[in-house]
MIKEVEX-923080 format. One record per atom (N, C-alpha, C): residue number from 1; residue in three letters; atom name; x, y negated, z. Coordinates in nm, 4 decimals, decimal comma, m for minus. Layout:
PT / n / res / atom / px / py / pz
PT / NUM / ala / CA / X / Y / Z .
...
//
This chain:
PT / n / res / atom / px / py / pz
PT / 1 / unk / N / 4,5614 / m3,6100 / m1,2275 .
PT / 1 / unk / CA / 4,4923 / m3,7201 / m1,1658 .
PT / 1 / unk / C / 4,5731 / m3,7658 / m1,0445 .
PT / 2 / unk / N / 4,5896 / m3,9012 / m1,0079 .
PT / 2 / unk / CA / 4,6771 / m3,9460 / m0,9007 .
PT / 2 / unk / C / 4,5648 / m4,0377 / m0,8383 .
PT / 3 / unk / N / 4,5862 / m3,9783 / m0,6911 .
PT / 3 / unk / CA / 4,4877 / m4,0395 / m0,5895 .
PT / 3 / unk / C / 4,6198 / m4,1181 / m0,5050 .
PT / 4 / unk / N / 4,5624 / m4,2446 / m0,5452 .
PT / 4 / unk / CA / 4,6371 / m4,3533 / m0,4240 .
PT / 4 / unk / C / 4,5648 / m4,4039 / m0,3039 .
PT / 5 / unk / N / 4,6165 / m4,4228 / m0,2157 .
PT / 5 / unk / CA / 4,5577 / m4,4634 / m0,0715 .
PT / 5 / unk / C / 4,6116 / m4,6486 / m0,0820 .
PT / 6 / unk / N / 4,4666 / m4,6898 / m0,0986 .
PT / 6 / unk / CA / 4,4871 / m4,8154 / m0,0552 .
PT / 6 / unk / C / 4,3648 / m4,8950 / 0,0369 .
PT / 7 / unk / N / 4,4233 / m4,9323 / 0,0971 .
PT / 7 / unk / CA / 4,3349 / m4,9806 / 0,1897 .
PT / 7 / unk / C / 4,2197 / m4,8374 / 0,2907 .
PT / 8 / unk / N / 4,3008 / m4,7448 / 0,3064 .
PT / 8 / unk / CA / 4,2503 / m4,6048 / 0,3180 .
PT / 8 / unk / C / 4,1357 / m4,5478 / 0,2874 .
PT / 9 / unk / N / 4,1425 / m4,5915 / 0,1095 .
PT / 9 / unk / CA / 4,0757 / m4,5137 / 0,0748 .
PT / 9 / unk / C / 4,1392 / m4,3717 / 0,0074 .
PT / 10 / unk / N / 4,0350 / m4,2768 / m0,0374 .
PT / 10 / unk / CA / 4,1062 / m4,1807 / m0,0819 .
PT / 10 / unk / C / 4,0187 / m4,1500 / m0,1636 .
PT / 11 / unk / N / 3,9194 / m4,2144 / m0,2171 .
PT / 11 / unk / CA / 3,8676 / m4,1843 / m0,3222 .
PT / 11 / unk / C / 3,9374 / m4,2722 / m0,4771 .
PT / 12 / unk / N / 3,9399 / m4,1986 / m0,5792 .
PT / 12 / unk / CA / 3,9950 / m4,2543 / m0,6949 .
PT / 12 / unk / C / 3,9043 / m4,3796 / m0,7505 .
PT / 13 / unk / N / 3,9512 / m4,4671 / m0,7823 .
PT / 13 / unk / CA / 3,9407 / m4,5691 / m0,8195 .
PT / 13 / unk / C / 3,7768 / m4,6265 / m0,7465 .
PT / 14 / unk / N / 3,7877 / m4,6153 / m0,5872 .
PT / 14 / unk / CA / 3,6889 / m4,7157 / m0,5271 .
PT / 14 / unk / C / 3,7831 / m4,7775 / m0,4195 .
PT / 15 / unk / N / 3,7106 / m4,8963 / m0,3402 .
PT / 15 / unk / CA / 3,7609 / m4,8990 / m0,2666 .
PT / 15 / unk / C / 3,7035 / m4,8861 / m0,1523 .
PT / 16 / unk / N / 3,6078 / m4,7954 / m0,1125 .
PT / 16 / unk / CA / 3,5400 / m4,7472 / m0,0116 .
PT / 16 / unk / C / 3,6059 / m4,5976 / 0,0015 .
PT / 17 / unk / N / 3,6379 / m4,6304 / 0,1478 .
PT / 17 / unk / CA / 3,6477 / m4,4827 / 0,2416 .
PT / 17 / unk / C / 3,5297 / m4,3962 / 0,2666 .
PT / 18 / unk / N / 3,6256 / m4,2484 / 0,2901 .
PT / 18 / unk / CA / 3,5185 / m4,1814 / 0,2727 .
PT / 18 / unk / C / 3,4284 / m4,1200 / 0,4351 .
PT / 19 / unk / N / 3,5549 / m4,1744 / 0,5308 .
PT / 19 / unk / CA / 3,4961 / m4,1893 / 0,6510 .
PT / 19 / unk / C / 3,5012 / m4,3757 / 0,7165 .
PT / 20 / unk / N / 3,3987 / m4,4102 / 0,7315 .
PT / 20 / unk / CA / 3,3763 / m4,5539 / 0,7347 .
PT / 20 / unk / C / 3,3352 / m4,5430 / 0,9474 .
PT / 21 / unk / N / 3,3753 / m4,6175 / 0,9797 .
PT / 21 / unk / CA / 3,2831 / m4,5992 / 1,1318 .
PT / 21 / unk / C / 3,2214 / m4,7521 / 1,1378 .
PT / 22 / unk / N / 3,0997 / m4,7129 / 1,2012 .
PT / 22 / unk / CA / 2,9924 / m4,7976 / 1,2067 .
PT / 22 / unk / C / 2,9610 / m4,7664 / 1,3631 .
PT / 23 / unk / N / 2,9219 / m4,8798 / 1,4368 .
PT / 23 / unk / CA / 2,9296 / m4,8862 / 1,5913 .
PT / 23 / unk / C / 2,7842 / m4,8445 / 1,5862 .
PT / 24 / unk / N / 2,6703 / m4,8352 / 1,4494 .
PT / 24 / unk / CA / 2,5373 / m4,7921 / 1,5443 .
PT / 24 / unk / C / 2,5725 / m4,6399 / 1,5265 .
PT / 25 / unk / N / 2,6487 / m4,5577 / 1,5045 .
PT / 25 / unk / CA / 2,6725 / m4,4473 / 1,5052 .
PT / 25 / unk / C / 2,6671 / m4,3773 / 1,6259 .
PT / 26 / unk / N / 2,7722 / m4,4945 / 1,7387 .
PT / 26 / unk / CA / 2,7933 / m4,4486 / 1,8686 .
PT / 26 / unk / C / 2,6443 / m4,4314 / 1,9430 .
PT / 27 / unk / N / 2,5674 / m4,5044 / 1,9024 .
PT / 27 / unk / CA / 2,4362 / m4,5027 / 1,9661 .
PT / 27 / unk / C / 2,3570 / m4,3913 / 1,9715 .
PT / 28 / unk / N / 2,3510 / m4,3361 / 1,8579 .
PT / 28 / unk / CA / 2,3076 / m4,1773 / 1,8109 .
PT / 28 / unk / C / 2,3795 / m4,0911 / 1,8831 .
PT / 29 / unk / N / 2,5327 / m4,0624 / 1,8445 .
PT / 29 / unk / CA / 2,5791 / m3,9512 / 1,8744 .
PT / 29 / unk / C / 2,5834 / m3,9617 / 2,0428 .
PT / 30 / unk / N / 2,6021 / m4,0567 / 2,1224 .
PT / 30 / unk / CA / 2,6911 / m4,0542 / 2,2156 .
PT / 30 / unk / C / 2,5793 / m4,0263 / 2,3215 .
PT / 31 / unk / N / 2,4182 / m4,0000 / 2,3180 .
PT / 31 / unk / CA / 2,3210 / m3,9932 / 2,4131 .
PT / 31 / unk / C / 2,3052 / m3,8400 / 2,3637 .
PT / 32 / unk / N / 2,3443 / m3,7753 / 2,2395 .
PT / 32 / unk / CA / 2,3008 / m3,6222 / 2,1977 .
PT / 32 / unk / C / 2,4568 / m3,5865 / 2,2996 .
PT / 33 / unk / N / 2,5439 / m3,6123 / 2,2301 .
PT / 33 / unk / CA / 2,6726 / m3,5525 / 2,3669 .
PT / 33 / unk / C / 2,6467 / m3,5569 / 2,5246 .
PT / 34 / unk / N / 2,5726 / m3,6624 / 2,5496 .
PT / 34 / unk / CA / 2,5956 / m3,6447 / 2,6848 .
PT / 34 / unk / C / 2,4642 / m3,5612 / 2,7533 .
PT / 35 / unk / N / 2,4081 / m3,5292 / 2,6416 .
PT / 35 / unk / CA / 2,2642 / m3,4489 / 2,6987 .
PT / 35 / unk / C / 2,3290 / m3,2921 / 2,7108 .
PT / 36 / unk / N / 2,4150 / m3,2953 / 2,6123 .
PT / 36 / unk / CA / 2,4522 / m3,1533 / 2,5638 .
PT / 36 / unk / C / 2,5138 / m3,0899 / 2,6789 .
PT / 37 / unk / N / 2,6368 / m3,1948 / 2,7624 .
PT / 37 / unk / CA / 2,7560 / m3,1768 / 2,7869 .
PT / 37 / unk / C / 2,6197 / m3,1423 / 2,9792 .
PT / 38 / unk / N / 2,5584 / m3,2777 / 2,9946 .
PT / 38 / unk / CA / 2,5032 / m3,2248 / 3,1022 .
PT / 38 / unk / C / 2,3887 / m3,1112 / 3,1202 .
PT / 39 / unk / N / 2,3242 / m3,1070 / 3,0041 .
PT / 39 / unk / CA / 2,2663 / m2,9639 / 3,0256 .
PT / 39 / unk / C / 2,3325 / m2,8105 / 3,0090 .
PT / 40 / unk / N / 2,4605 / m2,8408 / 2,9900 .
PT / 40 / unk / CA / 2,5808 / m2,7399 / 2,9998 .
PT / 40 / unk / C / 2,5941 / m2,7002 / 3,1322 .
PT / 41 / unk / N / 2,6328 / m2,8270 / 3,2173 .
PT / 41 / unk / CA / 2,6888 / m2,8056 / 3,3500 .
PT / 41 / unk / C / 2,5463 / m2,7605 / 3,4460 .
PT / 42 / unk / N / 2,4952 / m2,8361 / 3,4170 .
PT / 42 / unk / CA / 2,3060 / m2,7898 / 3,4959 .
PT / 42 / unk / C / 2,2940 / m2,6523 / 3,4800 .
PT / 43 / unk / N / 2,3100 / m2,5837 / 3,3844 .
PT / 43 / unk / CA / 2,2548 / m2,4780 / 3,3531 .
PT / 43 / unk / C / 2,3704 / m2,3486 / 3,4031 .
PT / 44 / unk / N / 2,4686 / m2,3967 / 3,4254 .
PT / 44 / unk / CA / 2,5958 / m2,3282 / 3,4482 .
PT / 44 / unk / C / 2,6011 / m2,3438 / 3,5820 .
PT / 45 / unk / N / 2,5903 / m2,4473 / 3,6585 .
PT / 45 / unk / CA / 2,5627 / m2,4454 / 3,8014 .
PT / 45 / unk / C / 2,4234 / m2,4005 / 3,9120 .
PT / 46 / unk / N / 2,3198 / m2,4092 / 3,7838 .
PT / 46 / unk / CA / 2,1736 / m2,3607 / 3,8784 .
PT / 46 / unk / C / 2,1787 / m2,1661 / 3,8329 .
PT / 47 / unk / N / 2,2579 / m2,1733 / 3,7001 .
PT / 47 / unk / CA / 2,2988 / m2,0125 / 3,6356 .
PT / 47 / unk / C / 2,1425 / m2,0021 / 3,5716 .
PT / 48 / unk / N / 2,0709 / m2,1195 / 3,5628 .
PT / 48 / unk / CA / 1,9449 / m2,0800 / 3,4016 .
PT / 48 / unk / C / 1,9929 / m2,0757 / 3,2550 .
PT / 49 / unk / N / 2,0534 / m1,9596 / 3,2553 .
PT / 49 / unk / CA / 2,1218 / m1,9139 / 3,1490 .
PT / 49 / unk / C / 2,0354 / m1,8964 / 3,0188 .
PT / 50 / unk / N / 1,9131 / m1,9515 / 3,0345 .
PT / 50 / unk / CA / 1,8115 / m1,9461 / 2,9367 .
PT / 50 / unk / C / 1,8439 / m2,0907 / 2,8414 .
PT / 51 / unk / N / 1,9205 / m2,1788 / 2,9083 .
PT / 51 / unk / CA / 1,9270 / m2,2954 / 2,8692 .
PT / 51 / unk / C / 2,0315 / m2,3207 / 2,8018 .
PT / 52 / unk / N / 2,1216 / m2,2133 / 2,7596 .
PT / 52 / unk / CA / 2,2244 / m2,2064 / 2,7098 .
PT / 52 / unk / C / 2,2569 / m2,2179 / 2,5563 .
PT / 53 / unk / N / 2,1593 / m2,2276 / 2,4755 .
PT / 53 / unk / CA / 2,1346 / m2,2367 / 2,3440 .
PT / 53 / unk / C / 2,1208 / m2,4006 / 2,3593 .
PT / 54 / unk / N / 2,0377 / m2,4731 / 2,4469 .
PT / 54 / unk / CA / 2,0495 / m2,6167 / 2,3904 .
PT / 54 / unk / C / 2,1779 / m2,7020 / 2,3596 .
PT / 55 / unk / N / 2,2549 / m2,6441 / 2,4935 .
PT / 55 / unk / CA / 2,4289 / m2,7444 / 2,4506 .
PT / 55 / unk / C / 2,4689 / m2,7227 / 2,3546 .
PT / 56 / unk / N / 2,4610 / m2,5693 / 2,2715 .
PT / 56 / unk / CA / 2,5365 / m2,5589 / 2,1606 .
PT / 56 / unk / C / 2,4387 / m2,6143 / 2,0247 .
PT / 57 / unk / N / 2,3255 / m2,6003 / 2,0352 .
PT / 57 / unk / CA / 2,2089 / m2,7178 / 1,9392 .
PT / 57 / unk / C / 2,2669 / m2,8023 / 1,9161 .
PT / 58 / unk / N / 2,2529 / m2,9004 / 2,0164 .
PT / 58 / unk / CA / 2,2655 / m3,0500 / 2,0148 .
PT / 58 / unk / C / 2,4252 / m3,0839 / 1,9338 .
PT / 59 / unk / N / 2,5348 / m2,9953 / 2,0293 .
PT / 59 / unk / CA / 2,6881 / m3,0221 / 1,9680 .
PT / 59 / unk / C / 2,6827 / m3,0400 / 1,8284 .
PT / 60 / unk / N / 2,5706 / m2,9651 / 1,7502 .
PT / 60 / unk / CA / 2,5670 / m2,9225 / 1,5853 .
PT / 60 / unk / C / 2,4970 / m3,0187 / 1,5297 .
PT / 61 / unk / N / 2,4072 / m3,0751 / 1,5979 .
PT / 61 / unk / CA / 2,3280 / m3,1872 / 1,5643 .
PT / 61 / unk / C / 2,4257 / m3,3034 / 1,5670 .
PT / 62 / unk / N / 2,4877 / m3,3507 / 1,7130 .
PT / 62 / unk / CA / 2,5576 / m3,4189 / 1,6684 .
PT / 62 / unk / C / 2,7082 / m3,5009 / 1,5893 .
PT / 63 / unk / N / 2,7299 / m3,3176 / 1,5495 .
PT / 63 / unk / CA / 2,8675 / m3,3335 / 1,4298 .
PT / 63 / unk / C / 2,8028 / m3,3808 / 1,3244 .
PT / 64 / unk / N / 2,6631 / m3,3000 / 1,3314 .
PT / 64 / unk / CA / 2,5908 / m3,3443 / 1,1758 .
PT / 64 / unk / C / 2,5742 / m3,5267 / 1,1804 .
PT / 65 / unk / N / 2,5582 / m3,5331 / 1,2558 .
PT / 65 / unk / CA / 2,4936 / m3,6754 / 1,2842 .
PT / 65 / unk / C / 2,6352 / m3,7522 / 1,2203 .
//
């Protein structure tokens, strides 16, 4: 089987990619990152080390996303 890249796709005979970016994407991911990233530093600077499971949540949520 021969997979050609055209128009970057890489699926065989479509011409849809298989990573597409869509700007409402940024909307989703980019408020779960910045919750993550600041309840990282909050929790690392007050040392409520109880809170330490949410940054790594959210990071997973929003790869999934």
């Amino acid at each position: 089987m021969i997979l050609a890249e055209v128009g970057g796709s890489l699926l065989p005979g479509t011409g849809a990619s298989p990573l597409e970016y869509d700007p409402l994407y940024w909307g989703a991911v980019f408020p779960l990152g910045m919750y993550a990233s600041s309840t990282h530093e909050m929790a690392a600077a007050l040392g409520f080390h109880f809170l330490d499971f949410i940054p790594v949540s959210f990071f997973y949520l929003a790869l999934a996303a």
